[in-house]
DOVO-134668 format. One line per field, with one value per residue (C-alpha): x, y, z; residue number from 0. Coordinates in Angstrom, 3 decimals, decimal comma, always signed. Example, Ala and Ser with C-alpha at 12.3 -4.5 7.8 and 13.67 -1.06 7.14 Angstrom:
// DOVO-134668
x = c(+12,300 / +13,670)
y = c(-4,500 / -1,060)
z = c(+7,800 / +7,140)
num = c(0 / 1)
//
This chain:
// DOVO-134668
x = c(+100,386 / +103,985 / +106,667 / +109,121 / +112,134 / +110,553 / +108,905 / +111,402 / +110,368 / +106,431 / +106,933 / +108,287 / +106,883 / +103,453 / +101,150 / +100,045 / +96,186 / +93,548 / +91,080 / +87,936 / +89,028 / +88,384 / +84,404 / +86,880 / +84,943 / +87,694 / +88,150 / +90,361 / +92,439 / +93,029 / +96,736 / +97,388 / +96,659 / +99,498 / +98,371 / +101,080 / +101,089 / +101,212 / +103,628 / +101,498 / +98,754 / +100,689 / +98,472 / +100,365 / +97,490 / +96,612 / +95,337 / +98,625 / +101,456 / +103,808 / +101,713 / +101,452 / +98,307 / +98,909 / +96,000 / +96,999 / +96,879 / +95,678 / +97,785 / +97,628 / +100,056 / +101,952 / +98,960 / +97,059 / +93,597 / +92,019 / +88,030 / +89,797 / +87,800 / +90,973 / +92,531 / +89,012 / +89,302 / +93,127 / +92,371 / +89,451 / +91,816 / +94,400 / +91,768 / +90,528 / +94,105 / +94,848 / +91,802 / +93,418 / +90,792 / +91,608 / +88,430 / +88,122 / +86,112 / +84,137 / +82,311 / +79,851 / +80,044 / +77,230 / +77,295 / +75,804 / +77,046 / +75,859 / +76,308 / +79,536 / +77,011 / +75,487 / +72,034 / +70,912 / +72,366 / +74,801 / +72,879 / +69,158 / +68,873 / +68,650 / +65,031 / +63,767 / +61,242 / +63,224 / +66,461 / +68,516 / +71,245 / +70,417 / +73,361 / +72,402 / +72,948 / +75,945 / +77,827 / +76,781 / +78,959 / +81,554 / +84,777 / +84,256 / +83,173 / +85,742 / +88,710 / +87,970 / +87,607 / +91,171 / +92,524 / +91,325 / +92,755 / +96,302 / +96,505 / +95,395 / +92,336 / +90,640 / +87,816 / +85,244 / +81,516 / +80,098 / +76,515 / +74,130 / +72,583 / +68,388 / +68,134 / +68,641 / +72,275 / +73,426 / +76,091 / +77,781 / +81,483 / +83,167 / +86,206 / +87,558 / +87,943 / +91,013 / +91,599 / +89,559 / +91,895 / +93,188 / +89,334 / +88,708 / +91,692 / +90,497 / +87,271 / +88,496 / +90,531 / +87,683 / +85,727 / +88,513 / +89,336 / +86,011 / +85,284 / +88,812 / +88,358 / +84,361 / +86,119 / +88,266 / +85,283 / +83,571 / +80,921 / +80,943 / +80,311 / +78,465 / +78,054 / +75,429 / +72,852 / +70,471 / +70,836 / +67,538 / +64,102 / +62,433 / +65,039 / +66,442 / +69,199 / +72,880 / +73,903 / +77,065 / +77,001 / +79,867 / +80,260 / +82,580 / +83,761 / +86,075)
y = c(+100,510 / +99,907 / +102,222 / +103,545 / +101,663 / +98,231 / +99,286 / +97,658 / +93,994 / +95,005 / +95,828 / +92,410 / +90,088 / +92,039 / +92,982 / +89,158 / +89,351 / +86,434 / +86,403 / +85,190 / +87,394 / +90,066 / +88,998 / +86,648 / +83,515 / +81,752 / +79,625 / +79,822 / +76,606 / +78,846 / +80,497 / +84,116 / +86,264 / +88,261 / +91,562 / +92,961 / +96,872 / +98,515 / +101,541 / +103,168 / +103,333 / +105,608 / +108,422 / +111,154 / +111,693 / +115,787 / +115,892 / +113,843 / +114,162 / +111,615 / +109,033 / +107,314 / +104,989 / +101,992 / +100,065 / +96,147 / +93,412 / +90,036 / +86,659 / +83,474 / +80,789 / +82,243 / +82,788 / +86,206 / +85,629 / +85,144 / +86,870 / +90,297 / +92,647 / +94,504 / +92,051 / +91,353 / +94,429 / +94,364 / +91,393 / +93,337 / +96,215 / +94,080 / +91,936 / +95,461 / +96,747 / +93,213 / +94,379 / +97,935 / +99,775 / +101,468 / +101,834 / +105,461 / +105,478 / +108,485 / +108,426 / +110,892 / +109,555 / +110,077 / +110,228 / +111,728 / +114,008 / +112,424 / +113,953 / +111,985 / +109,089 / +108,387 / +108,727 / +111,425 / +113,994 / +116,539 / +119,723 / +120,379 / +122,931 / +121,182 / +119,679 / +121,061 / +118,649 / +119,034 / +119,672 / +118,663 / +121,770 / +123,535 / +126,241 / +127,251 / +123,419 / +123,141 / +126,145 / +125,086 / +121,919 / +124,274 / +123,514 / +119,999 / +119,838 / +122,532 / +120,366 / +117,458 / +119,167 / +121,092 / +117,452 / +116,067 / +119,141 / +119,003 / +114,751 / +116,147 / +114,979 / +117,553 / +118,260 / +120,070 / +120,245 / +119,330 / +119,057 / +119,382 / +115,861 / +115,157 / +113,683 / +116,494 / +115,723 / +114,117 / +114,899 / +114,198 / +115,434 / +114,979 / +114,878 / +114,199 / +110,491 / +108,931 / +104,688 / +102,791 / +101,075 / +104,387 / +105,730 / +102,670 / +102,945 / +107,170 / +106,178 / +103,630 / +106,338 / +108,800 / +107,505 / +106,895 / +110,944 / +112,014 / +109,560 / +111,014 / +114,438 / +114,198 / +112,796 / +115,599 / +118,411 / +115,925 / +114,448 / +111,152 / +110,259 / +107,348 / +105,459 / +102,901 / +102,489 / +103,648 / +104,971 / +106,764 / +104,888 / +108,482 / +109,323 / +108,959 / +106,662 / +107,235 / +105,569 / +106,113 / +106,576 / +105,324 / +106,793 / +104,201 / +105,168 / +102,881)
z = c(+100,183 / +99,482 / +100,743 / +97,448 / +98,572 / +97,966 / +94,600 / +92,501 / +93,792 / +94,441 / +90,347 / +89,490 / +91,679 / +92,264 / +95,664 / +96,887 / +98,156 / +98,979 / +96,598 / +98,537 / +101,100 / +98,124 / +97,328 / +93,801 / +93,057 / +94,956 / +97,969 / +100,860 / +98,968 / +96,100 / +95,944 / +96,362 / +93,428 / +92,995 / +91,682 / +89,057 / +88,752 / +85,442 / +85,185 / +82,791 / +84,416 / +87,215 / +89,286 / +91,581 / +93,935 / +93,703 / +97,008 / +98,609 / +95,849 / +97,983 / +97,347 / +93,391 / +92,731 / +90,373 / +88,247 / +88,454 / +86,186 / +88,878 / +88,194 / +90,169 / +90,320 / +87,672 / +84,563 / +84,773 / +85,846 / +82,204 / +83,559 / +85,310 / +83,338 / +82,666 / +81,148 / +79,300 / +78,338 / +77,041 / +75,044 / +73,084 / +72,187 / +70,654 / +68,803 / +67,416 / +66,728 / +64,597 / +62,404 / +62,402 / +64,679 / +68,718 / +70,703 / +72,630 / +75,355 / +77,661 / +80,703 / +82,609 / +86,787 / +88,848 / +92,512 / +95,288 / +98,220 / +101,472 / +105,337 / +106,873 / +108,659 / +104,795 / +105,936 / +104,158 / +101,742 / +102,883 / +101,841 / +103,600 / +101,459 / +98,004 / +98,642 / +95,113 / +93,093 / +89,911 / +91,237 / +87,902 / +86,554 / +89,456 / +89,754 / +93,409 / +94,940 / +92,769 / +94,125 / +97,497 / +96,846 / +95,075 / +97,708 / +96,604 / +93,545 / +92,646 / +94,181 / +92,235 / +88,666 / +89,794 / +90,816 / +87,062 / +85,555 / +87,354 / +85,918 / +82,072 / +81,780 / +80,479 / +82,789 / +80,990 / +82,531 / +86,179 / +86,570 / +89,472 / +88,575 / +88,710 / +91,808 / +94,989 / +96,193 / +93,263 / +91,033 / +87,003 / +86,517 / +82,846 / +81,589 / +77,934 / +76,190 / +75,822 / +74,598 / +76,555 / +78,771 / +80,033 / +80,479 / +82,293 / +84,542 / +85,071 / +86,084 / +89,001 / +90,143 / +89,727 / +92,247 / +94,638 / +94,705 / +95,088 / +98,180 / +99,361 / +98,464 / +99,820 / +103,189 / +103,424 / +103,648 / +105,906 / +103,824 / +101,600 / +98,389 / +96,901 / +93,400 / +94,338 / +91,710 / +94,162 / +97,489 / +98,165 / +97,128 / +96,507 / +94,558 / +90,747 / +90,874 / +89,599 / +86,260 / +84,232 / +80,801 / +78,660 / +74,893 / +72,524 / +69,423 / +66,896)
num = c(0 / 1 / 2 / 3 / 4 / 5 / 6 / 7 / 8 / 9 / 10 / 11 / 12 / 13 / 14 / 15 / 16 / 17 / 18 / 19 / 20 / 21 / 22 / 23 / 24 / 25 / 26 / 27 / 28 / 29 / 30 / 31 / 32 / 33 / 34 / 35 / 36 / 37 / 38 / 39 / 40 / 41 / 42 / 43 / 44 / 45 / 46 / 47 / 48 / 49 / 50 / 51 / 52 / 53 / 54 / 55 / 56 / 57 / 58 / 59 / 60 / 61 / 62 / 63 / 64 / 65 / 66 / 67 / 68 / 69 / 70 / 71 / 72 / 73 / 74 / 75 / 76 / 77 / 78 / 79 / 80 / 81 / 82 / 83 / 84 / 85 / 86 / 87 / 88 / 89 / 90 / 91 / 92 / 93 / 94 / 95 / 96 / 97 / 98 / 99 / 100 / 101 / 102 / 103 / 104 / 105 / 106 / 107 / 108 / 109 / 110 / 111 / 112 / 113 / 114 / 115 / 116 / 117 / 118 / 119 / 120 / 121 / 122 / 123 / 124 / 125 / 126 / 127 / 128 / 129 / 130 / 131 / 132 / 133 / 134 / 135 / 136 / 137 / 138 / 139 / 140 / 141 / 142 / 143 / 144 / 145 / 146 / 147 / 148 / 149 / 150 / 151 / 152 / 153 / 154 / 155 / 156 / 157 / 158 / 159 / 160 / 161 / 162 / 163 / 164 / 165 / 166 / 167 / 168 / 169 / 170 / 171 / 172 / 173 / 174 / 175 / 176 / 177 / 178 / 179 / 180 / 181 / 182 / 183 / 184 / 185 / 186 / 187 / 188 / 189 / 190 / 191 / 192 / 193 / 194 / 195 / 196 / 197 / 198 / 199 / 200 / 201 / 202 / 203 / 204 / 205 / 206 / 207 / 208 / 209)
//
């Protein structure tokens, strides 16, 4: 978190963090990664405008950090653009809606067998599933369908494609506002694979095109 009047150097020199301390497949003799924002990638948060949000780009002792899957990811696109061809990229998040202790899910009432597309649950969740579609709206995304997922408490929000770098950046951020947003109304949000052993897990599935 970096107040705006040392942006300038935080831009140049990058946001030094301790890798192992991080869950890297570093040691404590390793130097600081130094993680190096990328303007582009730049995020007014909807829910507190003062604040921007910044993907990085992780170097270390001067080299960027070759196995970052952004920069995996970077390298791909340019190896496709030298052949003439810019990989799109579209993903449909699911999550789940949990009470504020993450025990259970946040609405007793959505105990259906078959729960998936059903509008009733959904509109139960409306305040936050509405804020979040409103927050992808107001950053252009192009929001376009939210989903009462199949598992009771679970849910799938969508918004349009876009290159893949800039998808891939979206859906960091993505799950970032809907923890925050989830926080505000009291309840939390989760992406684990599987949260619930009676339940159908959450996947994410991501449509390429060249």
């Amino acid at each position: 978190l970096v107040p705006a009047a040392a942006i300038a150097e935080m831009a140049r020199a990058g946001a030094g963090f301790a890798g192992f301390a991080a869950w890297l497949d570093m040691t404590p003799a390793d130097p600081d990664v130094m993680a190096i924002p990328d303007p582009g990638s730049l995020i007014q948060l909807p829910w507190k405008p003062e604040v921007g949000w910044l993907a990085a780009d992780p170097w270390m002792a001067g080299k960027p950090v070759a196995q970052a899957p952004r920069l995996v990811l970077k390298r791909v696109a340019e190896a496709a653009a030298a052949q003439g061809w810019e990989m799109q990229s579209g993903v449909e998040c699911e999550f789940f809606l949990l009470a504020s202790d993450g025990t259970a899910i946040a609405d007793p009432a959505d105990r259906q067998k078959k729960p998936c597309y059903d509008q009733s649950a959904l509109m139960r969740r409306y305040d936050v599933i509405s804020e979040i579609c409103d927050a992808m709206l107001t950053l252009g995304w192009g929001a376009y369908q939210n989903d009462h997922e199949d598992a009771n408490g679970q849910f799938e929000m969508n918004w349009c494609h876009a290159p893949a770098l800039v998808t891939a950046d979206r859906h960091v951020f993505f799950k970032f506002m809907a923890k925050s947003i989830a926080e505000k109304h009291g309840l939390r949000a989760t992406f684990m694979p599987k949260p619930f052993l009676d339940l159908t897990g959450s996947g994410c599935h991501v449509h390429i095109s060249l």
